[in-house]
Every structure is written in C-alpha cells, then in structure tokens.
C-alpha positions as a printed Julia matrix, in Angstrom:
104×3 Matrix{Float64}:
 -17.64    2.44  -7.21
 -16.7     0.22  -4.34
 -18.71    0.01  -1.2
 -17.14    1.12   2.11
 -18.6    -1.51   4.05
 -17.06   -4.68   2.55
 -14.36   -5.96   0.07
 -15.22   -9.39  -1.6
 -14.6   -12.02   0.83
 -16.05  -10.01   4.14
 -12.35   -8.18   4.24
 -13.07   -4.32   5.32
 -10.97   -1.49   3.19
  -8.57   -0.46   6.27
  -7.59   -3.96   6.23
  -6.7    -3.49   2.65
  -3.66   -1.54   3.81
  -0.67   -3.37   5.84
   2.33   -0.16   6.48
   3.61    2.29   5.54
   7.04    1.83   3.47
   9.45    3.44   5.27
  13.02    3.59   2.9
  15.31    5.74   1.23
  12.87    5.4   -2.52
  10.13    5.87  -0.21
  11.32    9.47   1.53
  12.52   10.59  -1.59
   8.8    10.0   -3.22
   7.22   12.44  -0.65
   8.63   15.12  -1.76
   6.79   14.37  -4.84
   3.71   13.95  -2.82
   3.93   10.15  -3.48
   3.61    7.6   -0.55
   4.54    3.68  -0.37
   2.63    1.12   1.39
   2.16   -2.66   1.65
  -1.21   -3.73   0.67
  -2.4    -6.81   0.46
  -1.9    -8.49  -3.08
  -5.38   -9.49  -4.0
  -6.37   -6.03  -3.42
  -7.06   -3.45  -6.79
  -5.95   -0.1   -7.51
  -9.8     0.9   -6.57
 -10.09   -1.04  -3.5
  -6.39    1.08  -2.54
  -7.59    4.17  -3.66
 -11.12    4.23  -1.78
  -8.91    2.81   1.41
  -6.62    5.57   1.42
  -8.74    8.2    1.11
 -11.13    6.79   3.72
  -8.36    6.19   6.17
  -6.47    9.45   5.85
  -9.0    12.0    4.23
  -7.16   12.94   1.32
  -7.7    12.91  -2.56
  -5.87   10.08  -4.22
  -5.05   11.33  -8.33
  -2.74    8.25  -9.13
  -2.13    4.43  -7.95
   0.77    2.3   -9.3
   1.4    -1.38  -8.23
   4.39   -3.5   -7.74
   4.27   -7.36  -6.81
   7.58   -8.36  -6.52
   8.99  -11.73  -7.67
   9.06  -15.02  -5.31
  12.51  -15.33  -4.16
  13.77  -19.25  -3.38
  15.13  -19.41  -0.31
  16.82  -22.67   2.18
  16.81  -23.65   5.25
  19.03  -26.27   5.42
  18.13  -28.87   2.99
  14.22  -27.38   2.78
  13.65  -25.23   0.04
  11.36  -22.4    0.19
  10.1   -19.27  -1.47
   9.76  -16.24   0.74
   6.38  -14.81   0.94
   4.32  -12.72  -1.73
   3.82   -9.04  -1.03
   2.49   -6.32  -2.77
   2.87   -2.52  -2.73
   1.31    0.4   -3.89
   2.76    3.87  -4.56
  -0.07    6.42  -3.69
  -0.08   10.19  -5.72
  -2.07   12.7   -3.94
  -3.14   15.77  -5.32
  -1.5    18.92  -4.74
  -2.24   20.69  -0.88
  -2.85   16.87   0.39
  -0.47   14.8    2.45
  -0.27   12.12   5.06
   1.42   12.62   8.59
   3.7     9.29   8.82
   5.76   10.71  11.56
   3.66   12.91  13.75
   5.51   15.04  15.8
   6.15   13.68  19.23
C-alpha cells in the first residue's frame, strides 16, 4: 500500500493531483459517477487512487490513464513540442461523489 506521507522523490499525494478537467467528455462522465483530472505523469494508478480518496473522502473502485501524444509545435523558425500531460479518469463507487462546483 502506499504511504500517505511521501511519494518517491519527497512529492506529497495532494501534489499528485493538478485540476479538475472541466469539458463536455468530462460532464458527461459524472453522470456515470466518473471524474477527470490532470495528474502528474510519473504518478501510478495507486499513487491517484490513495490521493483521491485522501483529498476528497470517497471510495475510488476504478482508475484509467491517458498520456496523450507530444504534439510539434513552431514558433517562428523554433520547433517545439508542447508539454507532456497526463490524466486520469476516476470511478467512484455508488452513493460517492465529488463537489466540483459548490454552490455559491
């Protein structure tokens, strides 16, 4: 099981998780009970899983993955590639869910 203290590397779980995706795939998963967020992309599905339910005090059932391609982009006549992210679609179980947009 992974400690709650540290992450290798002195890195904390919280920090684990950037945001929240906010888009259209993303609101349509929560009606499934599913929830999108950046992570960083050296973290593991166990490292996200302990994170989340420390952070938000829910029960996690599921984690999927996605690191997205490198994409070349220019500037002018530099070439670059855009930077590496990595997100995680969280399943909770059934009665759980996280408040994105509390109610103001």
């Amino acid at each position: 099981m992974v400690s709650n203290s540290t992450i290798s590397g002195n890195r904390a779980l919280p920090d684990l998780i950037r945001r929240p995706i906010v888009t259209e795939k993303g609101t349509r998963l929560l009606e499934d009970n599913k929830y999108v967020f950046e992570v960083l992309p050296q973290a593991t599905k166990p490292e996200i899983k302990a994170a989340i339910e420390s952070l938000f005090e829910v029960k996690v059932t599921k984690v999927n993955t996605y690191r997205a391609p490198r994409k070349k982009r220019r500037v002018g006549r530099f070439t670059g590639y855009k930077a590496q992210y990595k997100r995680a679609v969280v399943t909770l179980s059934p009665g759980d869910q996280i408040i994105l947009f509390p109610e103001v």
